[in-house]
N, C-alpha and C positions, 0 to 999 in steps of 0.2 A: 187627398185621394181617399177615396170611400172604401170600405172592405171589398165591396162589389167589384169593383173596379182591378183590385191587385188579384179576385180569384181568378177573374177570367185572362188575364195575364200570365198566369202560371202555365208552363207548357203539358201537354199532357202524359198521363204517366206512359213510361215506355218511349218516348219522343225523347229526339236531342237537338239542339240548338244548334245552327249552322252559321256562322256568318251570309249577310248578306250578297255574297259573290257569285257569280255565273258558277255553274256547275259544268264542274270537269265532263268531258266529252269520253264516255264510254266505250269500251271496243273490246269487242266478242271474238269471238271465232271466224277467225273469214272463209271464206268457202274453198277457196281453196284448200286449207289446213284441213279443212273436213274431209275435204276430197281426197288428198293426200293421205290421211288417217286411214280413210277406206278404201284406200287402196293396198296401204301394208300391211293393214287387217286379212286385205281379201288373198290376198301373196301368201301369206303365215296361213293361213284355212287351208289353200289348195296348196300349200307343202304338208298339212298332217295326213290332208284325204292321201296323195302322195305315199307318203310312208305308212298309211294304212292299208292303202291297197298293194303294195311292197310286204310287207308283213303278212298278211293275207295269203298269198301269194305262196311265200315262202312258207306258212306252216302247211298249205296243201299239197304243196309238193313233198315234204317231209311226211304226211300220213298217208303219202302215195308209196313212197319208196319204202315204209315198214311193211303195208300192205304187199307189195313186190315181194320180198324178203319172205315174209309170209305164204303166201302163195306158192312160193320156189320151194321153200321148205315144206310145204304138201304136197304139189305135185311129186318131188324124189318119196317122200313117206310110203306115197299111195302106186306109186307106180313099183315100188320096191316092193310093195305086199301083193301084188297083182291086182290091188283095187280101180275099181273106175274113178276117172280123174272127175272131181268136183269141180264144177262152173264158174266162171270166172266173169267180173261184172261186167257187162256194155263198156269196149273201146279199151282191153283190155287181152293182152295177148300171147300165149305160152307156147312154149317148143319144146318137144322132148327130144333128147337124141340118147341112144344106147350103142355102145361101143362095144365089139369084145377087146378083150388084155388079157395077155395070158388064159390063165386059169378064171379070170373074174370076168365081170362085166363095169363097165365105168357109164353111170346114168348122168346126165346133165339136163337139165331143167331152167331155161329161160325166160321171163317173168318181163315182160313190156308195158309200162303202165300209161293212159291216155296224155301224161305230157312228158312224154317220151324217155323216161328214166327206164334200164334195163338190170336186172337183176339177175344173177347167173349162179349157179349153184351145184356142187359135183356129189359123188357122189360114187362109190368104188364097194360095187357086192362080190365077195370071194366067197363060195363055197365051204 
């Protein structure tokens, strides 16, 4: 055997030797498992949209009903000083009712805010 002969015999670098056998029969992903995949993906996505729009939700009606609170406690301030009542935003809706009692007057100030949460507020002026 000549040197020539044993270089090009050598395998190349990075390469490995296999025996001569049929090659095992490979197997991927079948489509359905993909389909399946993408579908509990899509399930798990529109459960967070879900509970984001749940969330959402929930802190606007929470800076709805401060805003109520709000509101009630200036309408009694202003209507207490004899001032004119300050405006209240689009879809949004106040009552004032004035009692007399006794010697005093008893103000109450009702605060409706566009998803329906009511706020109520009293309010007892004595001389």
């Amino acid at each position: 055997m000549n040197t020539h002969d044993a270089i090009e015999r050598r395998p190349l670098a990075g390469s490995t030797i296999f025996p001569a056998t049929k090659p095992a029969r490979q197997r991927g992903s079948g489509l359905l498992a993909v389909m399946v995949a993408l579908l509990l993906t899509s399930i798990g996505l529109l459960g967070l949209v879900q509970a984001q729009r749940a969330l959402l939700q929930s802190q606007r009606l929470q800076v709805q009903r401060l805003e109520a609170w709000r509101y009630a406690r200036q309408g009694l301030a202003q209507t207490a000083l004899h001032q004119p009542l300050s405006p209240l935003p689009s879809g949004w809706r106040r009552t004032l009712e004035s009692q007399p009692e006794a010697a005093c007057q008893r103000l109450r100030c009702r605060v409706t805010t566009p998803l329906g949460y009511t706020a109520s507020l009293e309010k007892l002026i004595c001389p």
